[in-house]
N, C-alpha and C positions, 0 to 999 in steps of 0.2 A: 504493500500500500504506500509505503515511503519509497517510491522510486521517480527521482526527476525525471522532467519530460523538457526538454528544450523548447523555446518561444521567440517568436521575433516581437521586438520591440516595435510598437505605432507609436504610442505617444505615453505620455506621463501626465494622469489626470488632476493629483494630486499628491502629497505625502501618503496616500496609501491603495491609490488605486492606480492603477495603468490598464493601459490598452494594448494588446496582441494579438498577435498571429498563431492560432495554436490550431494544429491540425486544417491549416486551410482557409480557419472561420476567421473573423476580428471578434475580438471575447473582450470582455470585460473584466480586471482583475483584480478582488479584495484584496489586500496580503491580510493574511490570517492572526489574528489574535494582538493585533496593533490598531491603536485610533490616533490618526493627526490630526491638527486643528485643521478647520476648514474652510475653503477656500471660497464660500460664500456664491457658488457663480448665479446657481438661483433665487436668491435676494436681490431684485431689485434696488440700486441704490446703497449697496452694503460692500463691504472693504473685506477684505481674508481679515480671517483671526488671526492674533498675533502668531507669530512661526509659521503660520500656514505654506507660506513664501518660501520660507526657509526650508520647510523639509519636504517639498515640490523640489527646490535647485536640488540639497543634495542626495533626493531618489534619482532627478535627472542625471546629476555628475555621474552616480554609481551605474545609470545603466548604460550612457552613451558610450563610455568608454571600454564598457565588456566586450571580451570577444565572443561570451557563453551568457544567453541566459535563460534559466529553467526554474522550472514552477515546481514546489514540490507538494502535492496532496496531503490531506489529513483522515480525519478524520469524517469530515461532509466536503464533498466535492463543488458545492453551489450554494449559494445563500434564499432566502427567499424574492431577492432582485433580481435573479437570474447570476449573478456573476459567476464566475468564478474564483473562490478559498483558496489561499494557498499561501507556504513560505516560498519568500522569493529571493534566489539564489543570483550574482552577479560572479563570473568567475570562478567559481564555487564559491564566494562567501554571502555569509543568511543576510541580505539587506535586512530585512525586517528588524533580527537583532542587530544591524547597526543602527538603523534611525530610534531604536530604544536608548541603545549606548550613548547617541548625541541628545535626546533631551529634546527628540522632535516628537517624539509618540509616545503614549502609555499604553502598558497594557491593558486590553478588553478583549471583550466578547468571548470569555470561556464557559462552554455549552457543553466542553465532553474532555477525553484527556487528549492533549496535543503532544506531539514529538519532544516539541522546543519547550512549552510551558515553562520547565524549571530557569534555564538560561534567560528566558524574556521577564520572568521575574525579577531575577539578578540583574540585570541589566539596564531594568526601573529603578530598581532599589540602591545600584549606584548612581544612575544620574542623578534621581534625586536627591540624595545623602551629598551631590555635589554642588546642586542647582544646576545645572545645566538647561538648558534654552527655557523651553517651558516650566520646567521646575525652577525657575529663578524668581515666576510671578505668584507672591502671595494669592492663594484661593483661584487659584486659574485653570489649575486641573480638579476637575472636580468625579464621579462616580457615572455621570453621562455625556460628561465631555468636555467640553472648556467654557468656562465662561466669558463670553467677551461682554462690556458692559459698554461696548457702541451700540446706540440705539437705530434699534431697526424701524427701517421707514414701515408701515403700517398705511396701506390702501382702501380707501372706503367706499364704498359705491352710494350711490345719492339714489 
């Protein structure tokens, strides 16, 4: 069930989603058991959350310049968006566990046991033990996600 599968890269949606080529199709890809801030694009009127920028460039940096890069499956192969779950490998090394190590993502979404679980633990628990990006803003990571305290435009219809 842990066996990488190679991908081509389309684009970099955010710090935790990308687009590929897998098997033929263009897919959509969670990376598994990681949440970055967000990049706000269907909010009208609304700016990325803080870091959000940040761990967009460096998922971008990490996968422009792989020669390899492959998805590795878990436990659910698809979320209920359709996507597709997955650690995401550059080279062979686990992105996912690097943008924990840099303070761009926390861990979330644990529904069942994962490969990585232990190490994306560790790997929260030192960035934040150091503040690193997001762990540097008092009350910003919060249990569902980040809080940003820019006010969202809000639409009314007459």
């Amino acid at each position: 069930m842990h066996q990488r599968e190679r991908v081509k890269l389309l684009t970099v949606t955010d710090g935790d989603t990308i687009v590929v080529n897998w098997h033929g199709k263009r897919e959509r890809v969670r990376l598994l058991l990681i949440d970055s801030p967000e990049m706000n694009y269907s909010l009208k009127d609304s700016s990325p959350d803080p870091y959000a920028f940040e761990a967009k460039i460096f998922l971008e940096n990490e996968l422009l310049l792989a020669e390899t890069i492959e998805l590795e499956f878990d436990s659910q192969q698809r979320d209920n968006h359709g996507r597709l779950l997955a650690h995401l490998f550059a080279d062979g090394k686990n992105v996912n566990l690097a943008l924990l190590d840099e303070g761009l993502a926390r861990y979330a979404f644990e529904f069942a046991e994962y490969k990585y679980s232990a190490d994306y633990k560790e790997a929260e628990r030192k960035a934040k033990e150091k503040k690193r990006n997001i762990w540097s803003r008092e009350n910003y990571v919060t249990q569902r996600g980040f809080y940003n305290p820019q006010p969202k435009r809000i639409m009314r219809l007459r």
